[in-house]
C-alpha positions as CSV (number, residue, x, y, z in Angstrom):
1,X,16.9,14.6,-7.5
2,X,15.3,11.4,-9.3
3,X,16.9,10.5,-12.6
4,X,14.6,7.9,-14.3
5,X,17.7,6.0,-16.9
6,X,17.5,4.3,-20.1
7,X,19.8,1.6,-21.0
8,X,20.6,-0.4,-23.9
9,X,23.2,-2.1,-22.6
10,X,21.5,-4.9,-21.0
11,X,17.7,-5.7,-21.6
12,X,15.9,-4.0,-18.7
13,X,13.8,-7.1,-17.9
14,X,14.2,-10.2,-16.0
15,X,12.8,-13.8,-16.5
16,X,10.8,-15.0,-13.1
17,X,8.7,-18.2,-13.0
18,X,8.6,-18.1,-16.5
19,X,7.1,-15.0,-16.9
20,X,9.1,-11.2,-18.3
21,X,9.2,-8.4,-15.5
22,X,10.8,-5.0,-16.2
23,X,13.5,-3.6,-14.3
24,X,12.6,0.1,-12.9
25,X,15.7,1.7,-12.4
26,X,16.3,5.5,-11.0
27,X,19.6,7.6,-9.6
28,X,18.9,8.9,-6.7
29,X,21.1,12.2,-5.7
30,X,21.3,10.8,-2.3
31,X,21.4,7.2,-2.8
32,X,24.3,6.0,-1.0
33,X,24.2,1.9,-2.3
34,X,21.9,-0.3,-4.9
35,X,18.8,-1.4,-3.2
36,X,16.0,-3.5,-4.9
37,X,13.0,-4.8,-4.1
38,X,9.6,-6.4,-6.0
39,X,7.0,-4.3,-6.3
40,X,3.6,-5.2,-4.4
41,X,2.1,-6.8,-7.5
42,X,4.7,-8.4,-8.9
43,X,4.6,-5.9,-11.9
44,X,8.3,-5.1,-11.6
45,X,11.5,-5.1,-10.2
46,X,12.8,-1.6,-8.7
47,X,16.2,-0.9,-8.0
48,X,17.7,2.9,-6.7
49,X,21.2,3.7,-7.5
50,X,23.9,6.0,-6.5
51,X,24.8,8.5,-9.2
52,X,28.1,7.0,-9.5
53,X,27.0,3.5,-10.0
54,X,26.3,2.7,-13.9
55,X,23.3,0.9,-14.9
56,X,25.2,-1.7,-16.4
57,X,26.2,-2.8,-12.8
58,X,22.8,-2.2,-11.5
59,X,21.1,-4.3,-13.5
60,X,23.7,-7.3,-13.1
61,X,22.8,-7.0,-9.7
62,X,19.0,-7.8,-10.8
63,X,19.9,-10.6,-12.6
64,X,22.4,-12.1,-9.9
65,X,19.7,-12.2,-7.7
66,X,16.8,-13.9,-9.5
67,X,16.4,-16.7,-7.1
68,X,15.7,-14.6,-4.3
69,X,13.5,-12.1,-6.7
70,X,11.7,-15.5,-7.7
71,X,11.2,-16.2,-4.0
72,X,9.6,-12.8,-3.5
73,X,7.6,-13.8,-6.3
74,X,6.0,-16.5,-5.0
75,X,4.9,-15.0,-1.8
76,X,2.5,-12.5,-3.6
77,X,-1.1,-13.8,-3.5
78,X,-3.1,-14.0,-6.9
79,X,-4.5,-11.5,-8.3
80,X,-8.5,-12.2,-7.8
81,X,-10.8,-9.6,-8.8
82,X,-13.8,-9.9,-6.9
83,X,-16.7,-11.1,-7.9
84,X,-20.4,-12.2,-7.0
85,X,-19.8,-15.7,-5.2
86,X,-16.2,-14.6,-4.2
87,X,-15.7,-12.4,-0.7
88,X,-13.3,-9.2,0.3
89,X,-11.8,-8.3,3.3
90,X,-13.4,-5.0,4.9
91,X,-11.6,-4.0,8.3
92,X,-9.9,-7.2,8.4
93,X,-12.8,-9.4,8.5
94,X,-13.4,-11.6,5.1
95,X,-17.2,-10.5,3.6
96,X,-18.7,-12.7,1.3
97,X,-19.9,-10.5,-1.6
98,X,-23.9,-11.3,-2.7
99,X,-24.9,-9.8,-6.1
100,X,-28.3,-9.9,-7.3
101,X,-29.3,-7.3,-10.1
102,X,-32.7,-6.6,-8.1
103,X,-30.8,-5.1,-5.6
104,X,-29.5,-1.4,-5.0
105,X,-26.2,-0.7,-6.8
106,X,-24.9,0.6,-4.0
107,X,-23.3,-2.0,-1.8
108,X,-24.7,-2.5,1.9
109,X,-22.6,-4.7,4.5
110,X,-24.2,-6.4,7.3
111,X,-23.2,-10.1,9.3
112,X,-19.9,-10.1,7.2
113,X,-21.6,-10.0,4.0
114,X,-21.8,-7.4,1.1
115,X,-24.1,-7.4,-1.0
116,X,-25.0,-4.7,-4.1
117,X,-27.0,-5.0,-7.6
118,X,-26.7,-3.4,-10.5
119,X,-24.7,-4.6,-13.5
120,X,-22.7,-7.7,-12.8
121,X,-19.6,-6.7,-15.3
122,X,-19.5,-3.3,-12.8
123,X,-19.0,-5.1,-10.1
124,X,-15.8,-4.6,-9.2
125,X,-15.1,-1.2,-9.6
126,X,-18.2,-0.4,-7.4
127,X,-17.2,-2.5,-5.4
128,X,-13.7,-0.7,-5.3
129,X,-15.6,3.1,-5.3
130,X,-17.5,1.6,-2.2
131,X,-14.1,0.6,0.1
132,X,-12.6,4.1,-1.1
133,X,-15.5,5.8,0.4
134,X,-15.3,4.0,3.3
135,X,-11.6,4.5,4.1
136,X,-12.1,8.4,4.0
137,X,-14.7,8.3,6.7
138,X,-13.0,5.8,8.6
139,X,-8.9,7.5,7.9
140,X,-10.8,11.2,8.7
141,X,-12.1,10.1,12.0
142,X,-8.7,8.4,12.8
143,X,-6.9,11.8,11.7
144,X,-9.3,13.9,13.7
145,X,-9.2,11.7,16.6
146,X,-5.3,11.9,16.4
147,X,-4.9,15.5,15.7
148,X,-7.5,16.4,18.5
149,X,-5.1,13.9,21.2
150,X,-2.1,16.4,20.0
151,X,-4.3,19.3,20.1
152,X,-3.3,20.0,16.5
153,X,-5.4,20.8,13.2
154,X,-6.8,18.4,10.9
155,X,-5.0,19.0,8.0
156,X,-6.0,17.5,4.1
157,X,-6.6,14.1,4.0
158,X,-5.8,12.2,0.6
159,X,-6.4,8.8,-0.5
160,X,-2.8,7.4,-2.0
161,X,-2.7,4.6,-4.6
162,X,0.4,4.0,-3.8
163,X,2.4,0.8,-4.6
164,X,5.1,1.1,-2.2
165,X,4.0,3.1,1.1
166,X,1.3,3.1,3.4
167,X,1.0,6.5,4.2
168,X,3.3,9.9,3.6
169,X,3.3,13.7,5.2
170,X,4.3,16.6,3.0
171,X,5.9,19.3,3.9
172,X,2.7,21.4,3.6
173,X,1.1,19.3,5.8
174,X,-0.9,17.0,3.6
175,X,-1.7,13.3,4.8
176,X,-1.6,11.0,2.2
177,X,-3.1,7.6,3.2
178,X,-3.2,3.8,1.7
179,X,-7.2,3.3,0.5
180,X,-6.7,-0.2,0.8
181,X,-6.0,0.0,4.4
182,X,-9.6,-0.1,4.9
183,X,-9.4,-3.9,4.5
184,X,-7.1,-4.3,7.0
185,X,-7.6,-4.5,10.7
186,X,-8.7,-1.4,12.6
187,X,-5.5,-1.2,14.8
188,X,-3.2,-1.8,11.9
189,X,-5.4,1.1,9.8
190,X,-5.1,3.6,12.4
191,X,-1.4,2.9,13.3
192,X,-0.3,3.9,10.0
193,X,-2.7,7.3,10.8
194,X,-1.2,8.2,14.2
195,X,2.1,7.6,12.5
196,X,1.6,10.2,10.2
197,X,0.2,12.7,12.5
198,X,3.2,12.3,15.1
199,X,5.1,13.1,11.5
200,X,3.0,16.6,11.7
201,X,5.1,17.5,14.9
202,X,8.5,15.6,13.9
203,X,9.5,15.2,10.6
204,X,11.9,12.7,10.6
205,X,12.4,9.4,12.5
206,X,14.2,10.8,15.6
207,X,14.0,9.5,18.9
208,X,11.4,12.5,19.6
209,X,9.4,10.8,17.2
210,X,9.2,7.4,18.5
211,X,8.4,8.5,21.8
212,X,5.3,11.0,20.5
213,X,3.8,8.0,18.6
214,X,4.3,5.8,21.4
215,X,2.3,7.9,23.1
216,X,-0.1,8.6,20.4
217,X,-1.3,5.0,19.6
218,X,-3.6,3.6,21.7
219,X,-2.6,-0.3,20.5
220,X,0.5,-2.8,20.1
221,X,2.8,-0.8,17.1
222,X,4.6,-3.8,16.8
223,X,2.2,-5.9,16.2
224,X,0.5,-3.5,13.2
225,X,3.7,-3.6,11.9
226,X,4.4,-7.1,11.8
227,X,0.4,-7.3,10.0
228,X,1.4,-5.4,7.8
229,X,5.1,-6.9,6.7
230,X,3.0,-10.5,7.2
231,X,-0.1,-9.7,5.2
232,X,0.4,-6.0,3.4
233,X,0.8,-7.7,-0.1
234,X,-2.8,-9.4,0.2
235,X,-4.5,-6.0,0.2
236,X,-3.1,-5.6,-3.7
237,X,-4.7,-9.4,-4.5
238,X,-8.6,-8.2,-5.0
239,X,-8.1,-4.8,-6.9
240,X,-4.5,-4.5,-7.6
């Protein structure tokens, strides 16, 4: 159980290089200590609490630990839409993105570049419609190929938005998978896939588990994971 609070007792925002960020707080039943972190974008600060801890406490914590929040800060890359001139990262390799209204709409990629027509104030979010398309093909292939190596079904793919995680398995079965791992490295893409499906057999983080998805992926699982703690925050810079 999630228990989203309300507090007038302290302001529930802090002041970071000079800019306001809220504070996200929420009792978790379960929660056992405080534990914060920065969200992907820089858009807030969230914080889980015990039930027993008030959120009095929870947000002096916050504010006793604005240096290291500003630190976090810092490491987030600017947020650059994209735009004709500019470039985007599709399967971890920078394109440089070519607009000319002659051109089809659609976008077409080819020797690292992207290029697409149309309207120029569009852009972006077909730009953004184009990489979403993309990931399914690319995340169903890797949850077929993965599925078919365990000899289990495909189950529903979905694309996530998701601010925090990478991927997530649902009880019923469903995948849910980062879009914006499509501009990241194939390896570090289809990690976070054959993680998911090992979760289809083991649903928890058991020994069992690591040893299936050892198995499972085909490349170094260290080193997607070290990608993504290294680099994950970049894939929120173009489209947020």
């Amino acid at each position: 159980m999630i228990e989203w609070l309300r507090s007038a007792e302290i302001d529930p925002q802090i002041e970071l290089a000079g800019r306001s960020v809220p504070i996200a707080l929420r009792r978790l039943a379960r929660a056992k200590r405080l534990t914060m972190r920065l969200a992907p974008d820089g858009s807030e600060v969230r914080i889980t609490l015990p039930r027993w801890c008030a959120s009095k406490e929870a947000l002096a914590f916050v504010h006793a630990r604005r240096d290291w929040l500003e630190g976090e800060l810092a490491k987030i890359p600017l947020r650059q839409p994209p735009a004709a001139g500019g470039a985007i990262a599709f399967r971890g390799i920078e394109h440089a993105i070519e607009w000319d209204a002659r051109k089809p709409r659609k976008p077409a990629v080819s020797d690292r570049r992207i290029t697409l027509g149309g309207p120029s104030e569009t852009l972006s979010q077909r730009l953004q419609r184009w990489l979403e398309g993309e990931a399914r093909a690319l995340l169903q292939a890797d949850l077929e190929h993965y599925c078919a190596r365990l000899g289990l079904a495909v189950p529903r793919l979905a694309l996530s938005r998701a601010q925090r995680r990478w991927g997530s398995c649902s009880t019923s079965g469903t995948l849910r998978i980062n879009w914006r791992l499509v501009q990241a490295p194939d390896f570090v893409r289809r990690s976070v896939v054959a993680h998911e499906v090992a979760h289809l057999v083991h649903f928890d983080h058991s020994p069992a588990f690591h040893t299936m998805l050892g198995e499972l992926f085909e490349g170094d699982l260290a080193a997607a994971d070290r990608w993504l703690k290294v680099h994950g925050r970049t894939l929120y810079a173009a489209f947020g």
